[in-house]
PDB file of N, CA, C and O in Angstrom:
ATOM      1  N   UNK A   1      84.402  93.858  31.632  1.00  0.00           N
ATOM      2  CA  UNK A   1      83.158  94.516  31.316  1.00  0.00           C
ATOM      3  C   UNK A   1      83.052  94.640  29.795  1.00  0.00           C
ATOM      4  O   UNK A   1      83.675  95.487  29.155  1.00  0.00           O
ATOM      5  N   UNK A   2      82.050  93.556  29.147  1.00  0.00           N
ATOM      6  CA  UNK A   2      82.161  93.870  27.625  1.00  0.00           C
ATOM      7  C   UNK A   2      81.844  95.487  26.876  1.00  0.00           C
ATOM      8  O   UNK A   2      82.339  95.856  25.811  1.00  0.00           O
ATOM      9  N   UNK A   3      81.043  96.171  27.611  1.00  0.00           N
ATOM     10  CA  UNK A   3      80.880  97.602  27.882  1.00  0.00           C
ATOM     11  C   UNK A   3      81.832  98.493  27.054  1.00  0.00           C
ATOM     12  O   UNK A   3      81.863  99.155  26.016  1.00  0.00           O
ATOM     13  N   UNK A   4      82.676  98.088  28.227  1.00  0.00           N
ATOM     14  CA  UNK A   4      84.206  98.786  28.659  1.00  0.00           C
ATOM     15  C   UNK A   4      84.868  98.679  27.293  1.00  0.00           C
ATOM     16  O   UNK A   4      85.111  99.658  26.588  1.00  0.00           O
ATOM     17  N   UNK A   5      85.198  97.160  26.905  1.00  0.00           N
ATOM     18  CA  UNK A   5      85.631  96.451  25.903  1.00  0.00           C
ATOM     19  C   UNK A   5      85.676  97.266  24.445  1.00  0.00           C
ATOM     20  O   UNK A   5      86.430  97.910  23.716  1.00  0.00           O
ATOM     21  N   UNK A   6      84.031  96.658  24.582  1.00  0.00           N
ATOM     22  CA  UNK A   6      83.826  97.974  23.087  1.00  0.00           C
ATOM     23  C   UNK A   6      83.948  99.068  22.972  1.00  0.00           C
ATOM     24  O   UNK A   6      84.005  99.530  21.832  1.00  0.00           O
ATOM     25  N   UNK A   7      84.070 100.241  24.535  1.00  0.00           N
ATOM     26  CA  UNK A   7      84.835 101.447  23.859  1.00  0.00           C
ATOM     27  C   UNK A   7      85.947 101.664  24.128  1.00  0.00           C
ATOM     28  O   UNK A   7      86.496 102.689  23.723  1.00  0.00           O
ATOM     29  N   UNK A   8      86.395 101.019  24.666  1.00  0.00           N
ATOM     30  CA  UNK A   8      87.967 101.038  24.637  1.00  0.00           C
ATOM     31  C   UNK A   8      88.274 101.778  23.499  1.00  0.00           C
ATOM     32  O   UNK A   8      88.227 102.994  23.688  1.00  0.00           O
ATOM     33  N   UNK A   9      88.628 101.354  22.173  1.00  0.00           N
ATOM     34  CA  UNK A   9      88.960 101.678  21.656  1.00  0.00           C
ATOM     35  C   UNK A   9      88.962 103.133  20.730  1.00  0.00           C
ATOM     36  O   UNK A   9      89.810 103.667  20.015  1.00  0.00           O
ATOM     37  N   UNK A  10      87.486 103.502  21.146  1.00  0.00           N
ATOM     38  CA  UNK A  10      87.397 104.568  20.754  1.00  0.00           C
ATOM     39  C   UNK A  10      87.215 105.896  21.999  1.00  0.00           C
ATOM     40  O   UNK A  10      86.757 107.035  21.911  1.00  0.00           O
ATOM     41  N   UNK A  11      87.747 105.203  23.016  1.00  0.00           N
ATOM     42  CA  UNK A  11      87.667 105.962  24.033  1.00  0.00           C
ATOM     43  C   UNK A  11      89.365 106.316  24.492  1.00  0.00           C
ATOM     44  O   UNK A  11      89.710 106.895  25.522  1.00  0.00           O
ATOM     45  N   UNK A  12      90.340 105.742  23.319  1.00  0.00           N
ATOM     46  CA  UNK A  12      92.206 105.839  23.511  1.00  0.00           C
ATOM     47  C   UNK A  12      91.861 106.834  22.128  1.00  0.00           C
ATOM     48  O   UNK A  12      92.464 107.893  22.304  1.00  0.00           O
ATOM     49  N   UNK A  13      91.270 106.856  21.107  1.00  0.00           N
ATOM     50  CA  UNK A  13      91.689 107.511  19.868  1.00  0.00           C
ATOM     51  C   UNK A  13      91.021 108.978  20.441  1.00  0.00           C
ATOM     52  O   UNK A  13      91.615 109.869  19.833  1.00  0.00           O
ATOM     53  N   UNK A  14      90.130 109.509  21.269  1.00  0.00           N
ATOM     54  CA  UNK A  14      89.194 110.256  21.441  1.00  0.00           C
ATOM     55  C   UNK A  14      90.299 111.082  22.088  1.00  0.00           C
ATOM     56  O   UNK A  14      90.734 112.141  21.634  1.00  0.00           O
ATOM     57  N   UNK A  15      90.638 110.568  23.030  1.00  0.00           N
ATOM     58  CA  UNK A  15      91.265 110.817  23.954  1.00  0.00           C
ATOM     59  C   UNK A  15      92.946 111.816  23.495  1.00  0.00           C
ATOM     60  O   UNK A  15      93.306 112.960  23.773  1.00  0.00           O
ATOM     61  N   UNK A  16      93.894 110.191  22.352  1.00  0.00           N
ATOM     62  CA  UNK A  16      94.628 111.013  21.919  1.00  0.00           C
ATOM     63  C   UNK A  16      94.317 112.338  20.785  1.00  0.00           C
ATOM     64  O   UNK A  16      95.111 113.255  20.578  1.00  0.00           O
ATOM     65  N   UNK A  17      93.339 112.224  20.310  1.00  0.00           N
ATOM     66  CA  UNK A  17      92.865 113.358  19.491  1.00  0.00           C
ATOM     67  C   UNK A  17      92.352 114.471  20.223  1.00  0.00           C
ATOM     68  O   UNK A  17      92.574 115.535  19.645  1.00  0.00           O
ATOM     69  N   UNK A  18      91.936 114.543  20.958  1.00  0.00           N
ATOM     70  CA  UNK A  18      91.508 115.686  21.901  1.00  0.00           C
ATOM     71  C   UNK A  18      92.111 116.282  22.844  1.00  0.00           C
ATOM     72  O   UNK A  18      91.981 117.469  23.142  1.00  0.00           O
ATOM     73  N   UNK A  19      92.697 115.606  23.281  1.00  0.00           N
ATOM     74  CA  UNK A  19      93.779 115.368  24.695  1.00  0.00           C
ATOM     75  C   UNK A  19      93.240 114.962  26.264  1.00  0.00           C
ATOM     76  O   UNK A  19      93.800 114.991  27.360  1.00  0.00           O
ATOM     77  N   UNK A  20      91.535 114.470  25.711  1.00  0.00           N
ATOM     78  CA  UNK A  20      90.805 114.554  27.022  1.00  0.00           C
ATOM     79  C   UNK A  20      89.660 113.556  25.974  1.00  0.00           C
ATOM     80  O   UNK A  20      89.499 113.846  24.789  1.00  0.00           O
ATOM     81  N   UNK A  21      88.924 112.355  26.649  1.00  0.00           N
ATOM     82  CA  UNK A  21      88.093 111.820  26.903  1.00  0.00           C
ATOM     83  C   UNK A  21      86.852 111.281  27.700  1.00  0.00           C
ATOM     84  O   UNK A  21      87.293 111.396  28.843  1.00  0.00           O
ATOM     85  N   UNK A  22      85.656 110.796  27.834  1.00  0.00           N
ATOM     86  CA  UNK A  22      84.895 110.227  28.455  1.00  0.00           C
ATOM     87  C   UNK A  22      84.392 109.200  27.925  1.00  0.00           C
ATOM     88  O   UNK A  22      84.119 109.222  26.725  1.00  0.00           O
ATOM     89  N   UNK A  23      84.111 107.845  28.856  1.00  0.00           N
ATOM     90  CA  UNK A  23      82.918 106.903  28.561  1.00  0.00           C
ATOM     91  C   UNK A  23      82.338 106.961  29.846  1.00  0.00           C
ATOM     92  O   UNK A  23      82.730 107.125  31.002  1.00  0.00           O
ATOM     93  N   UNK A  24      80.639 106.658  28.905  1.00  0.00           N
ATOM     94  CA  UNK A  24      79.914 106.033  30.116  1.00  0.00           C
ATOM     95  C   UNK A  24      79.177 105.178  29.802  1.00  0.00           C
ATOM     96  O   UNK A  24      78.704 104.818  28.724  1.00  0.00           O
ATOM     97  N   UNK A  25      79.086 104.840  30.851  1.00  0.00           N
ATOM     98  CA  UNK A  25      78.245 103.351  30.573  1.00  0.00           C
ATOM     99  C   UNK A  25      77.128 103.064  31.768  1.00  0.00           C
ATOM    100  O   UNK A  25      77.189 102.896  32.986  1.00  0.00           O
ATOM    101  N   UNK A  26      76.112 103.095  30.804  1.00  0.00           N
ATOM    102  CA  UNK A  26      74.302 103.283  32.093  1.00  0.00           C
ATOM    103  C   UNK A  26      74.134 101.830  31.931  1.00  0.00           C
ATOM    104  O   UNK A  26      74.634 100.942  31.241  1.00  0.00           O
ATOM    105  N   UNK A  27      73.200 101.945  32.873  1.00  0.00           N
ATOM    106  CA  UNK A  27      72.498 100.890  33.029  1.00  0.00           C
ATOM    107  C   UNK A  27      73.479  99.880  34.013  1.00  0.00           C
ATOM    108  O   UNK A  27      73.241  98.710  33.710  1.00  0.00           O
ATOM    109  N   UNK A  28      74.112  99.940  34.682  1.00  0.00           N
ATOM    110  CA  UNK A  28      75.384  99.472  35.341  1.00  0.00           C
ATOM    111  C   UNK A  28      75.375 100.271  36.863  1.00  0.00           C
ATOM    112  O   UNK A  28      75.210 101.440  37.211  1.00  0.00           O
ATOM    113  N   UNK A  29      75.595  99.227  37.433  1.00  0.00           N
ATOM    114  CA  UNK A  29      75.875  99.920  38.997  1.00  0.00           C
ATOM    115  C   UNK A  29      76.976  99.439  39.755  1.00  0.00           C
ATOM    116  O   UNK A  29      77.280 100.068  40.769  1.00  0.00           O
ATOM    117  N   UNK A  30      77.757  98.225  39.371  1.00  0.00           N
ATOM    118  CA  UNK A  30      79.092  98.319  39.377  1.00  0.00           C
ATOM    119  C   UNK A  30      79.310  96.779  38.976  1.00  0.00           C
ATOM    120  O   UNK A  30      78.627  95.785  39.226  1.00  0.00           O
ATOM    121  N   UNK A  31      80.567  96.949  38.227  1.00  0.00           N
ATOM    122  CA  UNK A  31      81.321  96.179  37.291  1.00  0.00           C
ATOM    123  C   UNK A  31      82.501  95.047  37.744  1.00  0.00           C
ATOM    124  O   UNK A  31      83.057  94.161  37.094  1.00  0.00           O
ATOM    125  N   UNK A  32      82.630  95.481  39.162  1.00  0.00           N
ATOM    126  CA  UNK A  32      83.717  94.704  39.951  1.00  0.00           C
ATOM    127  C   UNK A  32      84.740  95.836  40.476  1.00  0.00           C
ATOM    128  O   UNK A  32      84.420  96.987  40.770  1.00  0.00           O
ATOM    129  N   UNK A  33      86.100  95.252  40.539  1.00  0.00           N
ATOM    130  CA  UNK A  33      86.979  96.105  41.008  1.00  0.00           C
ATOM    131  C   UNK A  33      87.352  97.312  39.753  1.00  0.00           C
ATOM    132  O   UNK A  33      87.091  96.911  38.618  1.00  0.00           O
ATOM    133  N   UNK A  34      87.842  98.518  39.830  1.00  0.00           N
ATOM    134  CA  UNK A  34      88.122  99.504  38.661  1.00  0.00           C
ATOM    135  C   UNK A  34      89.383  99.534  38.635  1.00  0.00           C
ATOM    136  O   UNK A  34      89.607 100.732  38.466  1.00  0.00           O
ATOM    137  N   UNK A  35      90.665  98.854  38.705  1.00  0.00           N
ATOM    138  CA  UNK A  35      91.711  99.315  38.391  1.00  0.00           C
ATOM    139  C   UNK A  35      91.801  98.364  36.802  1.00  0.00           C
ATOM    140  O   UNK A  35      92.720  98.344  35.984  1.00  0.00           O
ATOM    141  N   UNK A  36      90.993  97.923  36.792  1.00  0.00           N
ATOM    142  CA  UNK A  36      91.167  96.697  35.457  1.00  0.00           C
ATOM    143  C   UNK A  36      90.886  97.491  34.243  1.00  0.00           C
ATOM    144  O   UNK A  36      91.383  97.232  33.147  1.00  0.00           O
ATOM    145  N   UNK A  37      89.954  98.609  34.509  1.00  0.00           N
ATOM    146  CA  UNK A  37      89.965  99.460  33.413  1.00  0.00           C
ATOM    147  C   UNK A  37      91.019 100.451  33.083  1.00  0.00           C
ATOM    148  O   UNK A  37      91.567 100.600  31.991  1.00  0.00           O
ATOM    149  N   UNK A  38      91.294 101.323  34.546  1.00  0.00           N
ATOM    150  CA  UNK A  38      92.657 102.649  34.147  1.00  0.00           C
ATOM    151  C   UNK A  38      93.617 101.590  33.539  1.00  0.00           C
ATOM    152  O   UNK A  38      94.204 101.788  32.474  1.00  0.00           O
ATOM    153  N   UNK A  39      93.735 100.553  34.209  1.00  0.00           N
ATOM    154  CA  UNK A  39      95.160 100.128  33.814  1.00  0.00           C
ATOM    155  C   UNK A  39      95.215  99.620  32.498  1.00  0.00           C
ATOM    156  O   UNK A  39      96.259  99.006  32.279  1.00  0.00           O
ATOM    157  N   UNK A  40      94.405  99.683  31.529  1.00  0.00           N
ATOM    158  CA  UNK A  40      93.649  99.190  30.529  1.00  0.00           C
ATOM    159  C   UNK A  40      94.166 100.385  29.595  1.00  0.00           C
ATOM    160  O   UNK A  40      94.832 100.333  28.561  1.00  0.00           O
ATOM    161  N   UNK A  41      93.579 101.605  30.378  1.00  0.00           N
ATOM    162  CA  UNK A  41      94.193 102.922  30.037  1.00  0.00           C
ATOM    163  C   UNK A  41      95.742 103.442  29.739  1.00  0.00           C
ATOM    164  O   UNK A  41      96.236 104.153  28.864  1.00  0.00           O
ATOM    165  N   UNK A  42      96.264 102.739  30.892  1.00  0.00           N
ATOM    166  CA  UNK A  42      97.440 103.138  31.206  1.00  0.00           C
ATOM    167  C   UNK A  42      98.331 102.277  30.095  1.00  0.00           C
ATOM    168  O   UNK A  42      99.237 102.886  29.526  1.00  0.00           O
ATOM    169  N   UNK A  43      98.172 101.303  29.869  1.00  0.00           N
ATOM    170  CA  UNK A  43      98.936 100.305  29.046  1.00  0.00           C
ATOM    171  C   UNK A  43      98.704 101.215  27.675  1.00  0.00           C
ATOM    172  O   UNK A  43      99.650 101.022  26.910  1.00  0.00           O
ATOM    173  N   UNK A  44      97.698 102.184  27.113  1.00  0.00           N
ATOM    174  CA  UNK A  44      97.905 102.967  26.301  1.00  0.00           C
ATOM    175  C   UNK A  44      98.405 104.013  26.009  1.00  0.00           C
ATOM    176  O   UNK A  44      98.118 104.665  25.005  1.00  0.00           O
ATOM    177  N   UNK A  45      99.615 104.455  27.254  1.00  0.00           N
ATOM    178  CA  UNK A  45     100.173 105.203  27.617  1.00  0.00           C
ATOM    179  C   UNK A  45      98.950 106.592  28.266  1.00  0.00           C
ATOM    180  O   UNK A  45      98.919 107.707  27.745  1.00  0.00           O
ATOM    181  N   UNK A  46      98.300 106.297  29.124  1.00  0.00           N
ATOM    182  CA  UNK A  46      96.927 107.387  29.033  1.00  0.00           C
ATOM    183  C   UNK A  46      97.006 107.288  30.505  1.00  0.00           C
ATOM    184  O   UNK A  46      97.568 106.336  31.045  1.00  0.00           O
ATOM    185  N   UNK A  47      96.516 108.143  31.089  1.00  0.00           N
ATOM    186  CA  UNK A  47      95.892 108.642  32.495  1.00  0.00           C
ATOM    187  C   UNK A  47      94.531 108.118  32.405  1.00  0.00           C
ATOM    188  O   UNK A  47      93.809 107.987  31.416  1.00  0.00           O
ATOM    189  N   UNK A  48      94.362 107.896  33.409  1.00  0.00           N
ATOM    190  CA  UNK A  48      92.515 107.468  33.446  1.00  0.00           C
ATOM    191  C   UNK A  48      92.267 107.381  34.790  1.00  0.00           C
ATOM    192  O   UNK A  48      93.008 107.143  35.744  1.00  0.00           O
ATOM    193  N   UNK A  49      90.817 107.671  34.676  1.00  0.00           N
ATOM    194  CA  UNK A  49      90.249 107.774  36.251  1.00  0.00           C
ATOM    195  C   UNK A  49      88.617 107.092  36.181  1.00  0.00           C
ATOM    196  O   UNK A  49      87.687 107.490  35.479  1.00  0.00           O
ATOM    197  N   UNK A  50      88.623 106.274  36.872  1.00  0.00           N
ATOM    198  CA  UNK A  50      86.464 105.784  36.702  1.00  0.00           C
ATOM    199  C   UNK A  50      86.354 106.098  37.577  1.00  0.00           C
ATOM    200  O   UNK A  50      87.212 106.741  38.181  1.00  0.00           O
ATOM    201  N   UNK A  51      84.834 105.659  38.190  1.00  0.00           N
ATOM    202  CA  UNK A  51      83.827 105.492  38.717  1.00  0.00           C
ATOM    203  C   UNK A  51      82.813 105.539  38.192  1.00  0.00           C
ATOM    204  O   UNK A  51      82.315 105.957  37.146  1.00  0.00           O
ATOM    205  N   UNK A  52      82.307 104.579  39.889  1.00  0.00           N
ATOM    206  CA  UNK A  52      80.605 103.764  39.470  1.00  0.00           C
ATOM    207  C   UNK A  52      80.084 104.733  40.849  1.00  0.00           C
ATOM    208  O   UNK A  52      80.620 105.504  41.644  1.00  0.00           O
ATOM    209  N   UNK A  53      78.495 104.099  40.558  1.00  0.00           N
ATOM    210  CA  UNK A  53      77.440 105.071  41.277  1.00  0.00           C
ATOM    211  C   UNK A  53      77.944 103.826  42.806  1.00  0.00           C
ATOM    212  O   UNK A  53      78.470 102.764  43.141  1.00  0.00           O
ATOM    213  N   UNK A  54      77.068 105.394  43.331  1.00  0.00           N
ATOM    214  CA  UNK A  54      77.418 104.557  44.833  1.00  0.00           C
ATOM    215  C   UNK A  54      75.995 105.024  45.478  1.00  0.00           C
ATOM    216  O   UNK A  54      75.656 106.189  45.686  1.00  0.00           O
ATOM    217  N   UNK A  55      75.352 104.018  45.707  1.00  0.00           N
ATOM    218  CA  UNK A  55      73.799 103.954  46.140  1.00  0.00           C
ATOM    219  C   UNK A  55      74.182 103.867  47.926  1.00  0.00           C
ATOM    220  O   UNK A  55      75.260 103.418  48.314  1.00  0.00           O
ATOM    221  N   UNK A  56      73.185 104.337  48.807  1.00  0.00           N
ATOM    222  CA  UNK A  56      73.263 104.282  49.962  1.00  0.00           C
ATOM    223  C   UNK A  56      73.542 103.013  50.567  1.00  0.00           C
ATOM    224  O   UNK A  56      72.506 103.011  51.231  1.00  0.00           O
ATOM    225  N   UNK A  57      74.152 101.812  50.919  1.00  0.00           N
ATOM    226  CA  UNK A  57      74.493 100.567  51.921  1.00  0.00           C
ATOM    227  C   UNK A  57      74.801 100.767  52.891  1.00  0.00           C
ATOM    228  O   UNK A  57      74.317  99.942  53.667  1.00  0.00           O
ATOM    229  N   UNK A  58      75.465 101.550  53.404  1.00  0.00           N
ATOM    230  CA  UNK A  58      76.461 101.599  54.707  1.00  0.00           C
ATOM    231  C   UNK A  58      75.653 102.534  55.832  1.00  0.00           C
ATOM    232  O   UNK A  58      75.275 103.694  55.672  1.00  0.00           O
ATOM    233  N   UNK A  59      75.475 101.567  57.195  1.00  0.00           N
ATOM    234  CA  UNK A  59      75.568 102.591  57.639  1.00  0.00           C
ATOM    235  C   UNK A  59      76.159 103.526  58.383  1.00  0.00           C
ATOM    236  O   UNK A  59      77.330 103.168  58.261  1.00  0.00           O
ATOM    237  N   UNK A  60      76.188 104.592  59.155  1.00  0.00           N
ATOM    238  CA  UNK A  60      76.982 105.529  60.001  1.00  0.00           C
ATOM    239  C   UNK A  60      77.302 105.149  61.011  1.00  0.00           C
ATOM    240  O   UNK A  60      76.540 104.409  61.633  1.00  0.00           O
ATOM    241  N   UNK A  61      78.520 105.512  61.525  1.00  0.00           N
ATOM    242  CA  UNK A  61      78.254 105.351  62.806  1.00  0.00           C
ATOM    243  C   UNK A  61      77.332 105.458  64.033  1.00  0.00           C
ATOM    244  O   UNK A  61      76.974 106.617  64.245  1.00  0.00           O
ATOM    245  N   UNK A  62      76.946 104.711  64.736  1.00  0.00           N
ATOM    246  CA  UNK A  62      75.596 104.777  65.333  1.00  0.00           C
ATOM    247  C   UNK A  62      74.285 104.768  64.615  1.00  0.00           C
ATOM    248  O   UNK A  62      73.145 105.005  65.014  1.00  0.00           O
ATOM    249  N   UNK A  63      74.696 104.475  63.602  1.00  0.00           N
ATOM    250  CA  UNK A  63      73.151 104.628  62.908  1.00  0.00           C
ATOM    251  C   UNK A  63      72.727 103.154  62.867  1.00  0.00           C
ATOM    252  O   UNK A  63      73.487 102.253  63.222  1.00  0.00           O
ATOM    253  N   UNK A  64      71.559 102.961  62.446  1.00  0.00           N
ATOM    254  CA  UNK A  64      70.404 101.759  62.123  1.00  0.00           C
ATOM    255  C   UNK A  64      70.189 101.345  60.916  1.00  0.00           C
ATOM    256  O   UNK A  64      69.746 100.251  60.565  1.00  0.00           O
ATOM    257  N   UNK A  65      70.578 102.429  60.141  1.00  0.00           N
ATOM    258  CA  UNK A  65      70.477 102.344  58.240  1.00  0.00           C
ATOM    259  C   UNK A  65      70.945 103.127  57.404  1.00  0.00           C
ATOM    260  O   UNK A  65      71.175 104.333  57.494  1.00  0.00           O
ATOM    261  N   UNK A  66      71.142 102.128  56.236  1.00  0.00           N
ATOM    262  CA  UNK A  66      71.921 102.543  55.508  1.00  0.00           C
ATOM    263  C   UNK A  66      71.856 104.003  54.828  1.00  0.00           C
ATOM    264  O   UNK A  66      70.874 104.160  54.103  1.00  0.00           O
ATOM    265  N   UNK A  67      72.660 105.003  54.928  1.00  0.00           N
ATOM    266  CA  UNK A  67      73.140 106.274  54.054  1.00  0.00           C
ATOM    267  C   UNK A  67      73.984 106.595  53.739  1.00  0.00           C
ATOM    268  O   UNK A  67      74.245 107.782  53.541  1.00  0.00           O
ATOM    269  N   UNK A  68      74.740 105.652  53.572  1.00  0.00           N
ATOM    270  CA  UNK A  68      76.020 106.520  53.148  1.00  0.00           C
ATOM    271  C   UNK A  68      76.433 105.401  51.731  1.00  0.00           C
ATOM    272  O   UNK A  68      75.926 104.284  51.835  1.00  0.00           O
ATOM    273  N   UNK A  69      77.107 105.591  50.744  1.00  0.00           N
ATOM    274  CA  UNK A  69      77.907 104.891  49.777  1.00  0.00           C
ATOM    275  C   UNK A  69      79.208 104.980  50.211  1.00  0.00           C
ATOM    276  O   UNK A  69      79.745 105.704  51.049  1.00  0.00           O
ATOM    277  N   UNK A  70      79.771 103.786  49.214  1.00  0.00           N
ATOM    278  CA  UNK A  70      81.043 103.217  49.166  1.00  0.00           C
ATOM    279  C   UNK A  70      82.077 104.230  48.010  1.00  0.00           C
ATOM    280  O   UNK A  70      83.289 104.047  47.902  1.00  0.00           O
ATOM    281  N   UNK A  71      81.480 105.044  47.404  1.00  0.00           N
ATOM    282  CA  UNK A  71      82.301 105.678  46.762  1.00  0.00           C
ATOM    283  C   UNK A  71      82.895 105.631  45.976  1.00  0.00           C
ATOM    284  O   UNK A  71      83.625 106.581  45.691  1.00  0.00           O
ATOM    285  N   UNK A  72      82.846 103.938  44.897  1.00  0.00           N
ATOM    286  CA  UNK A  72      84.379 103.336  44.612  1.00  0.00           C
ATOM    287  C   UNK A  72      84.892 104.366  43.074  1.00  0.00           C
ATOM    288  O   UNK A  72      84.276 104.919  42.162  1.00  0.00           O
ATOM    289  N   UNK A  73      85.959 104.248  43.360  1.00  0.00           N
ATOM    290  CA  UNK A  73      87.187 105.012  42.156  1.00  0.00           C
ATOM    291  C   UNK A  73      88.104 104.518  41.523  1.00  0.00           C
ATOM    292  O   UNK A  73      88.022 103.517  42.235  1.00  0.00           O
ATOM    293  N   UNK A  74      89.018 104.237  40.760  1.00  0.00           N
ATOM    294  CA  UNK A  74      90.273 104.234  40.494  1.00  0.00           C
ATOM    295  C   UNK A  74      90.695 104.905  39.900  1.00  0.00           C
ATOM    296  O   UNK A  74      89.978 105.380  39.020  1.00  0.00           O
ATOM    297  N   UNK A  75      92.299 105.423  40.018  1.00  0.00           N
ATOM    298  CA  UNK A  75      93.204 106.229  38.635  1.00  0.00           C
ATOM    299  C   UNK A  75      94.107 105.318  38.290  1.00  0.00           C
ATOM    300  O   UNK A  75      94.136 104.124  38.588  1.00  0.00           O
ATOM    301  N   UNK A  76      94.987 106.065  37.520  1.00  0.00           N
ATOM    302  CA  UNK A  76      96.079 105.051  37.113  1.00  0.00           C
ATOM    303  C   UNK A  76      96.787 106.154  36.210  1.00  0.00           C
ATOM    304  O   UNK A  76      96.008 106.788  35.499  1.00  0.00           O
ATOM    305  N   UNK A  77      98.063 106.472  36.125  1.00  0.00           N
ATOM    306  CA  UNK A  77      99.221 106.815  35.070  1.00  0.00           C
ATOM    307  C   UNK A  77     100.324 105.982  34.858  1.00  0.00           C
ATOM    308  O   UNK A  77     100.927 105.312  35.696  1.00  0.00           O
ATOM    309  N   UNK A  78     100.574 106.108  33.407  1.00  0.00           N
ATOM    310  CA  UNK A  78     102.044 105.168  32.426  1.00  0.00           C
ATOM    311  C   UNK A  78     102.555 105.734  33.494  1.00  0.00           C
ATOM    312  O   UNK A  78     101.934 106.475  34.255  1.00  0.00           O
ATOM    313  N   UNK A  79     104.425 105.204  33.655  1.00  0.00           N
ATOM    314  CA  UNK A  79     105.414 105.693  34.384  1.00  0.00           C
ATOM    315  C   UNK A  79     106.446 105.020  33.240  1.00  0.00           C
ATOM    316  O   UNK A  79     106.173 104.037  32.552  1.00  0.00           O
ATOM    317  N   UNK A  80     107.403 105.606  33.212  1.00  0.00           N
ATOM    318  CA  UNK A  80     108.427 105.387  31.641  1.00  0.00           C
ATOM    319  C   UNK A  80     109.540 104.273  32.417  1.00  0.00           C
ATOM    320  O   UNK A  80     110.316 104.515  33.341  1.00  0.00           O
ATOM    321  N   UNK A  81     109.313 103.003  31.695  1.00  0.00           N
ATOM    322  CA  UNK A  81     110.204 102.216  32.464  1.00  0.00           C
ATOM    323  C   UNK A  81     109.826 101.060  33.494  1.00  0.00           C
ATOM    324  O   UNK A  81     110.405 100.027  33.829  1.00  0.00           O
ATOM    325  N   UNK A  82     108.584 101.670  33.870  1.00  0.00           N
ATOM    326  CA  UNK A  82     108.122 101.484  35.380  1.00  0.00           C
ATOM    327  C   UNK A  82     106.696 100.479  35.216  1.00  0.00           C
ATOM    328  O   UNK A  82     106.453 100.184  34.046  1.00  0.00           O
ATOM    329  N   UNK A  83     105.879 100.009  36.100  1.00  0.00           N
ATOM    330  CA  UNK A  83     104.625  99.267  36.134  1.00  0.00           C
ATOM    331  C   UNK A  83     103.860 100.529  36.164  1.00  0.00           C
ATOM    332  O   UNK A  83     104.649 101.380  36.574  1.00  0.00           O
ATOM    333  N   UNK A  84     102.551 101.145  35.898  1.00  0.00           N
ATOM    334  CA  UNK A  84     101.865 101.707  36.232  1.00  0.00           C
ATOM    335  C   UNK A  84     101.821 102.126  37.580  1.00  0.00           C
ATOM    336  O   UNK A  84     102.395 101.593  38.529  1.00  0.00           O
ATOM    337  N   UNK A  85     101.320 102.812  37.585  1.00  0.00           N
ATOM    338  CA  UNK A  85     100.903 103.471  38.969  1.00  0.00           C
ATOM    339  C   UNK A  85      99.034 103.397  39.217  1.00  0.00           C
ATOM    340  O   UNK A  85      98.317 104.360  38.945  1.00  0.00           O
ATOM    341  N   UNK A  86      98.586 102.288  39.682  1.00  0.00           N
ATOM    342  CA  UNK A  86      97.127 102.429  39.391  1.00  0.00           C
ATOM    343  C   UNK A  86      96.279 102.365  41.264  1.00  0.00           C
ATOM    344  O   UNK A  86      96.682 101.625  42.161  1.00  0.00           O
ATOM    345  N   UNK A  87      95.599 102.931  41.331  1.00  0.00           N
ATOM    346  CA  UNK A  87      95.163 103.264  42.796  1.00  0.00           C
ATOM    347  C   UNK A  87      93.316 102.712  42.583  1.00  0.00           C
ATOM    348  O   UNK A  87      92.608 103.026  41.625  1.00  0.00           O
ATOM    349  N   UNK A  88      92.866 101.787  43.852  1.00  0.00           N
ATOM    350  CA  UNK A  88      91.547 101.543  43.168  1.00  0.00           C
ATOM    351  C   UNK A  88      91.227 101.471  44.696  1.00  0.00           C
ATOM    352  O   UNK A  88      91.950 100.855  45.479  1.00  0.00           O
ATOM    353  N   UNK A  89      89.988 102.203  45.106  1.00  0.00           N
ATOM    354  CA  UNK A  89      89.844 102.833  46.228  1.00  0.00           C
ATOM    355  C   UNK A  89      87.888 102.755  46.415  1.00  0.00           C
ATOM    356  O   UNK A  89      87.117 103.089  45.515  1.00  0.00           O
ATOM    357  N   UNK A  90      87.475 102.255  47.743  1.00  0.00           N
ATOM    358  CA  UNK A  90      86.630 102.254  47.616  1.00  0.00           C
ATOM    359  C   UNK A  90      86.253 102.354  49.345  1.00  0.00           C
ATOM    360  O   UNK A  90      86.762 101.660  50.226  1.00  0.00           O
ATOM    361  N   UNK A  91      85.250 103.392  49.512  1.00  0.00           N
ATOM    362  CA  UNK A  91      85.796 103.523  51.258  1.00  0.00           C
ATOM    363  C   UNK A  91      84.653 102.378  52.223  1.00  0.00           C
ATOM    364  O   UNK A  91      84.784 102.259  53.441  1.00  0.00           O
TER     365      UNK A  91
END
């Protein structure tokens, strides 16, 4: 996500300076899978968590039409030593 790309960087300095960050990014309704970003995060030694909007598609059980969204998320934390730990979840 070139988006993503360009704040990256000021979305790791924000972050270590504050101890807490946000990006967002409009105009976007989803970008592909999200672990490509935490882990993006994580390689900066950082915690991170996204999500995208989740518009109604699905429908219910027994239902005829769509209301419900997909929800999608990911996190991700460094682990010392270790691969990340990154979770990308979308129901």
């Amino acid at each position: 996500n070139p988006a993503f790309e360009l704040g990256l960087p000021v979305l790791i300095e924000r972050a270590r300076s504050c101890g807490i960050a946000a990006l967002a990014i409009n105009d976007a309704v989803h970008f592909s899978a999200l672990w490509v970003e935490v882990e993006a995060l994580t390689q900066a030694g950082l915690t991170g968590l996204a999500m995208c909007p989740s518009y109604a598609t699905v429908a219910p059980t027994g239902g005829n039409g769509p209301l419900l969204g997909t929800n999608p998320f990911a996190f991700g934390w460094p682990r010392e030593e270790q691969p990340p730990y990154v979770f990308d979840f979308a129901t």
